[in-house]
C-alpha positions in Angstrom: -29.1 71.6 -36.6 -31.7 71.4 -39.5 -34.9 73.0 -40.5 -37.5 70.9 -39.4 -40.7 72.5 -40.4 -41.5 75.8 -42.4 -45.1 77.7 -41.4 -46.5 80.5 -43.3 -48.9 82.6 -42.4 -50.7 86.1 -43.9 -51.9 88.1 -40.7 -54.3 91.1 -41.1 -54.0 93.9 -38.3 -57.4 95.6 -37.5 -56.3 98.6 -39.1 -56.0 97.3 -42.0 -52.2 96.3 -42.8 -51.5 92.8 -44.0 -48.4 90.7 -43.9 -46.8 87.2 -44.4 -45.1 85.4 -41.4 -42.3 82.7 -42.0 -41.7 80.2 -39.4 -38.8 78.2 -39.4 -38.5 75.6 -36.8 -35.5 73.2 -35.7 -35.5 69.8 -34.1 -34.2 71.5 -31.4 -37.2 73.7 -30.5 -35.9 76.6 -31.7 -37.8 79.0 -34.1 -36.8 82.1 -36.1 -39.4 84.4 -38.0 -39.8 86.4 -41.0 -41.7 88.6 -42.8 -43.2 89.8 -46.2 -45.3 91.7 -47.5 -48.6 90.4 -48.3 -48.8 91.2 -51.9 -51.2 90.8 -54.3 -53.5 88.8 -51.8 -52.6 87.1 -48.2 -53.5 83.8 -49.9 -51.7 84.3 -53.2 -48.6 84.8 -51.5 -49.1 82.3 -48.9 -49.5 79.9 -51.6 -46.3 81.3 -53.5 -44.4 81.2 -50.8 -45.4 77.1 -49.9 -44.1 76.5 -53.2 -40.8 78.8 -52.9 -39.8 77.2 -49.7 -40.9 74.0 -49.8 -37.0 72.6 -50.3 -36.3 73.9 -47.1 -36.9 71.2 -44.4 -33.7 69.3 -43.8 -31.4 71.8 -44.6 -28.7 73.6 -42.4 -29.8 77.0 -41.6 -26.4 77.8 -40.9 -25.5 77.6 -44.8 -27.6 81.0 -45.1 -26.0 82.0 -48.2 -26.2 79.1 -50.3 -29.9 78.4 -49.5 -30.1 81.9 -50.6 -28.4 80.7 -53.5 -31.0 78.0 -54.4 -33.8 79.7 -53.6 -32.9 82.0 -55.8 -32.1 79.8 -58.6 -35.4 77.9 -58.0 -36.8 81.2 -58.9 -37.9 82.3 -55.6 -39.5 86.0 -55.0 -37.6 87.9 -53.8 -39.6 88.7 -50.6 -39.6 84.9 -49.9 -35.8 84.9 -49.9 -35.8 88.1 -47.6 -38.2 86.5 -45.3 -36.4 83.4 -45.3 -32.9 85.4 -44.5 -34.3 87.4 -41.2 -35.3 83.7 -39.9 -32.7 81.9 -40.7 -30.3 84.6 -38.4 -33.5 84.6 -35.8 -32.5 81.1 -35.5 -29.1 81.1 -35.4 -28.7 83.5 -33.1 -31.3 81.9 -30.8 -28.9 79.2 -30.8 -25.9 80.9 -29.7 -28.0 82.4 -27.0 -27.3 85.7 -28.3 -28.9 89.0 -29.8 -28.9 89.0 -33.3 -26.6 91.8 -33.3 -24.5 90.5 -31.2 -24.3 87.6 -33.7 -23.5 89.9 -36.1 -20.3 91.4 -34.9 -21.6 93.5 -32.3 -23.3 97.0 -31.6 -22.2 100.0 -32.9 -24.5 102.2 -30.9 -26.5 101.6 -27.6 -29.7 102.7 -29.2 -31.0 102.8 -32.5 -33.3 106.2 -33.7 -36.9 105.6 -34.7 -39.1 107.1 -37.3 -42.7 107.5 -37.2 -44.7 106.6 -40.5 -47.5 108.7 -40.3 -50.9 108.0 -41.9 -53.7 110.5 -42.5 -55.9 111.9 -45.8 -56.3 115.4 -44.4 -53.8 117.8 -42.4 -56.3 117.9 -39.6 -55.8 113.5 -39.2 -51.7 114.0 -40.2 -51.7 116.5 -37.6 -53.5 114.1 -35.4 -51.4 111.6 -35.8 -47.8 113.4 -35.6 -48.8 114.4 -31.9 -50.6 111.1 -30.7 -47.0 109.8 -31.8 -45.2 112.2 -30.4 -46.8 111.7 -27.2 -45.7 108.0 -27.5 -42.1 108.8 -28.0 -41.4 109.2 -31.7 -39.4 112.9 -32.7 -39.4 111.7 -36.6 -42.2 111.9 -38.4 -42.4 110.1 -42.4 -45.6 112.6 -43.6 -47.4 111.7 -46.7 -47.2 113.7 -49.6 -51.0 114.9 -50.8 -50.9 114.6 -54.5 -53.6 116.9 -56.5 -55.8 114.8 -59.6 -54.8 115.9 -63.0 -51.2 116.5 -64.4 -50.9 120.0 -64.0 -49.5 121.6 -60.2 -50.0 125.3 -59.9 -48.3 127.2 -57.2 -51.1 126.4 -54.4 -50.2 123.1 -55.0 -46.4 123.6 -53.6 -47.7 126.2 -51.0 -49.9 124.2 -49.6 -47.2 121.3 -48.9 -44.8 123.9 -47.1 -47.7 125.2 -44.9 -48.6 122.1 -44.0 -44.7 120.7 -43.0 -44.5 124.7 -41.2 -47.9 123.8 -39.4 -46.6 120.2 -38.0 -43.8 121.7 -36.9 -45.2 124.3 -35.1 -47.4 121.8 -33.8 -45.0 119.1 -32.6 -41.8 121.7 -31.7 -38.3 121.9 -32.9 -36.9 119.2 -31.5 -39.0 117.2 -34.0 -38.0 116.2 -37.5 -39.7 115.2 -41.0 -39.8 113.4 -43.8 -41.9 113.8 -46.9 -43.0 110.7 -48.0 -44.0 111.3 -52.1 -44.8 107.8 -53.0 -42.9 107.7 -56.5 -45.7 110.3 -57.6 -43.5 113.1 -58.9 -41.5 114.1 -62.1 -38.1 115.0 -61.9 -39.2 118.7 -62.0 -42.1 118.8 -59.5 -39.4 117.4 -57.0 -36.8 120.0 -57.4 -39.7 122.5 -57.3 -40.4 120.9 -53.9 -37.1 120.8 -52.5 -36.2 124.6 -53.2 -39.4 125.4 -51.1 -38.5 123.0 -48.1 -34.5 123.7 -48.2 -34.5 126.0 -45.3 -36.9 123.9 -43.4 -34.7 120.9 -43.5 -36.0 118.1 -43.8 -34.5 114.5 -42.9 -34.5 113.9 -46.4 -37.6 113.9 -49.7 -38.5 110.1 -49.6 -39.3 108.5 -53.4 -40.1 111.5 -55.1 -39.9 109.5 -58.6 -40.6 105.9 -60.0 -37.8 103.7 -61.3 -36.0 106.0 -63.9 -32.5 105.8 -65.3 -29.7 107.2 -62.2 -29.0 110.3 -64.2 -32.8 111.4 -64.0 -32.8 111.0 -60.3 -29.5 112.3 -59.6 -30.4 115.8 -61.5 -32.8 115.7 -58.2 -30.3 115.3 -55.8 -27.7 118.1 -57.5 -30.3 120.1 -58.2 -31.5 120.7 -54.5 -29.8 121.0 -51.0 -32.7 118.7 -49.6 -31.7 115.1 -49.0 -32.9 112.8 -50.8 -34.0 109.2 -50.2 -34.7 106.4 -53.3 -34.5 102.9 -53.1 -37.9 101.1 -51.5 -39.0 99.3 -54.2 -35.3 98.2 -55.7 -35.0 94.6 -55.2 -31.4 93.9 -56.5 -28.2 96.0 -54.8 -27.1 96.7 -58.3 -29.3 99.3 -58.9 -28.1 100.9 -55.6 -24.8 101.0 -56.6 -26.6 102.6 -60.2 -27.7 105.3 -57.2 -24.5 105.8 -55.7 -22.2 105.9 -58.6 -23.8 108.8 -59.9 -24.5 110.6 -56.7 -28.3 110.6 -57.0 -29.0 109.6 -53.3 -28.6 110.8 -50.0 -30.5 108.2 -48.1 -30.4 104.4 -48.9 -33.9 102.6 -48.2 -33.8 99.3 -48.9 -36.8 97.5 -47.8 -36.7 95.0 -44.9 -39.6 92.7 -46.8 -37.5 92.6 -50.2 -33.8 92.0 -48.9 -34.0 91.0 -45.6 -31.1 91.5 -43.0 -28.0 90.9 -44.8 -28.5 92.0 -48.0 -29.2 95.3 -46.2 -26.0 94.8 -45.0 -24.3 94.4 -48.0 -26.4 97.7 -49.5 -24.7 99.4 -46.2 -21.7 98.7 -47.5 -21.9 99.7 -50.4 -23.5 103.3 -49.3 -20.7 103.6 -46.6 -17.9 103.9 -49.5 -20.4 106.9 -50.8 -20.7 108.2 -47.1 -24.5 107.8 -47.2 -26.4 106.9 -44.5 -29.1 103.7 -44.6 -32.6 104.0 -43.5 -34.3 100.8 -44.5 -38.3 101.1 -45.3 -40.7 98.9 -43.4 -44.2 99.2 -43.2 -44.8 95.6 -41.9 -45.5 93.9 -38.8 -43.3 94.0 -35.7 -41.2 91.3 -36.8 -39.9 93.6 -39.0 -39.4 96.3 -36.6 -37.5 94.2 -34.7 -35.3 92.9 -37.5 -34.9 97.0 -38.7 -33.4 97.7 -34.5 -30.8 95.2 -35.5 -29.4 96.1 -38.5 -29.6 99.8 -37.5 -27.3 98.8 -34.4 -25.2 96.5 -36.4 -24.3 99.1 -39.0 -21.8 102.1 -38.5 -23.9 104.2 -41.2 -27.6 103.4 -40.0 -29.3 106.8 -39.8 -32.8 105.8 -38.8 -35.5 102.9 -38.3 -38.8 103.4 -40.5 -42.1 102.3 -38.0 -45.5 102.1 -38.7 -47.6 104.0 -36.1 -51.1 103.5 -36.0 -53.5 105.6 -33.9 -55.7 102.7 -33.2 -55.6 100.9 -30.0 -56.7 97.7 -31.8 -53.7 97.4 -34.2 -51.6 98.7 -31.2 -53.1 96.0 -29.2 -52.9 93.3 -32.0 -49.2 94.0 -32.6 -48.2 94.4 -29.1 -50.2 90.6 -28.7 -47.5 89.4 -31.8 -45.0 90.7 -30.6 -45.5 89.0 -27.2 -45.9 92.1 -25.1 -43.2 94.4 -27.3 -44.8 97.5 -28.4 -42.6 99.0 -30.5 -42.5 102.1 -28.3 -39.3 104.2 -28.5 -38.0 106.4 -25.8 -37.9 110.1 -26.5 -37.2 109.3 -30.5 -35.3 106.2 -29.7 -35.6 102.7 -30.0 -33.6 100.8 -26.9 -31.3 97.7 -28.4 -33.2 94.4 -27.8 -31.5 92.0 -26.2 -33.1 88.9 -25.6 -31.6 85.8 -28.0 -32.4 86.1 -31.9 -34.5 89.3 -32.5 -35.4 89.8 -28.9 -38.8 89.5 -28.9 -41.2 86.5 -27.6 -43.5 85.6 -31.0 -46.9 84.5 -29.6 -48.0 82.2 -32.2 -51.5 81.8 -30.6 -51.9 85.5 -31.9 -50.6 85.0 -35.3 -52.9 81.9 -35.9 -56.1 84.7 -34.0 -55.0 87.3 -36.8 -54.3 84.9 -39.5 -56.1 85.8 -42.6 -54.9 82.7 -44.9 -52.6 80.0 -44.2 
């Protein structure tokens, strides 16, 4: 089998969230997709990523690795080379008639937990938001972190952000959990001030709370509080997770589906499993992604969770749902059910990625 023809496509959702699409495509008929993000502009990296995977018609897509290799010799991004990974085992699976999973080794669960990222500039729209998702079948919520302007914090400032977490709570019930998204916003101190006022609310873990800084910075984070604590999102190379890891500055792994695709995630996995820390990879794509994220989390023996974006808006609902060829991304009383058509399990309708394309 070879690579026949390689389509890319930026799509914008109506609510606002762009990606890239990879297409691969055998002689065979068979196709596998991809994603990544759509960053700076939908037709600056459609045009990077022309160039990036240009080399790829005629080649096996069964030699994953080395084309990996090339491409990242040629000086490819690296959310070119993830894209290009999740395809390339989209098609290969397809063509052992199998769930990617499956082609992986095989399931370690029957289901895979979903997580809610919730959207919102006020607690009256997070609020909003948490139970319209709720009442779709999330029970993990990702909350975004309100940041004040200026440098300093006073106390209203970290009072505010535990009433806030008590009201969704309250709102949403106990059987719920949470996740406070920060963004990379905060110093070192302004985290540990958080997690002391959220440690007996337990949380699923304090997502980014600081940029890229040396491990011994972040890890005074994690030692310093009981709250979990997630880093990795932006990291683009699994050396700096094992940077994390060594010096015991992470609770929560989160590579990013767009920047590593499926099997680098599995090699992060790895990695984190010899720590015993669980792996929640960040997504905040399209459903390709979503889909990609339900296989690794059921391939993986340490997967904790699978990152979703949930939009209130029946137009991106309805736009993604059209992607995905009916799929809706809808979990069942906070879980995601395994996929198991061939590949990644879903039926791309590529009439609706050329409606939503943007540039191409």
């Amino acid at each position: 089998m070879k690579i026949s023809k390689v389509e890319i496509r930026a799509i914008g959702e109506p609510g606002g969230a762009e990606y890239v699409v990879v297409k691969l495509s055998s002689a065979e008929g068979l196709s596998g997709y991809g994603e990544a993000p759509a960053t700076p502009s939908p037709q600056i990296s459609v045009d990077r990523m022309k160039q990036d995977l240009a080399r790829l018609p005629g080649r096996d897509p069964a030699q994953a690795l080395r084309l990996d290799r090339d491409l990242r010799e040629a000086g490819a991004s690296p959310a070119a080379r993830a894209s290009v990974n999740t395809a390339l085992l989209d098609l290969l699976a397809k063509s052992a008639k199998a769930p990617l999973y499956e082609y992986l080794g095989g399931p370690t669960r029957n289901k895979a937990r979903a997580m809610a990222r919730i959207r919102g500039n006020s607690a009256a729209k997070i609020r909003q938001a948490v139970l319209s998702a709720k009442a779709r079948g999330h029970r993990a919520f990702s909350v975004p972190l309100a940041m004040p302007g200026g440098m300093e914090r006073d106390r209203s400032f970290y009072t505010n952000i535990r009433a806030l977490m008590d009201e969704l709570r309250a709102a949403a019930g106990e059987e719920c959990d949470f996740v406070l998204d920060c963004g990379a916003r905060l110093t070192p101190g302004e985290a540990l001030s958080i997690g002391d006022r959220m440690e007996d609310f337990h949380l699923l873990w304090l997502d980014e709370p600081c940029g890229d800084m040396n491990a011994a910075s972040l890890a005074s984070i994690s030692r310093g509080t009981s709250t979990p604590v997630g880093f990795g999102r932006a990291f683009t190379e699994n050396s700096r997770f094992q940077d994390l890891l060594r010096e015991d500055a992470i609770d929560v792994l989160r590579p990013s589906i767009a920047l590593h695709g499926v099997t680098a995630i599995r090699k992060a996995a790895a990695l984190a499993e010899t720590y015993y820390v669980a792996v929640a990879p960040y997504h905040r794509g399209g459903p390709i992604g979503t889909a990609a994220g339900i296989h690794i989390a059921a391939s993986l023996p340490n997967s904790f969770i699978q990152e979703t974006p949930y939009f209130t808006g029946e137009a991106t609902r309805k736009a993604r749902r059209e992607i995905a060829g009916g799929w809706d991304e809808t979990p069942i009383d906070g879980f995601f059910p395994l996929l198991e058509g061939p590949g990644l399990g879903i039926a791309i309708n590529d009439q609706a990625l050329a409606r939503y394309a943007v540039a191409q």
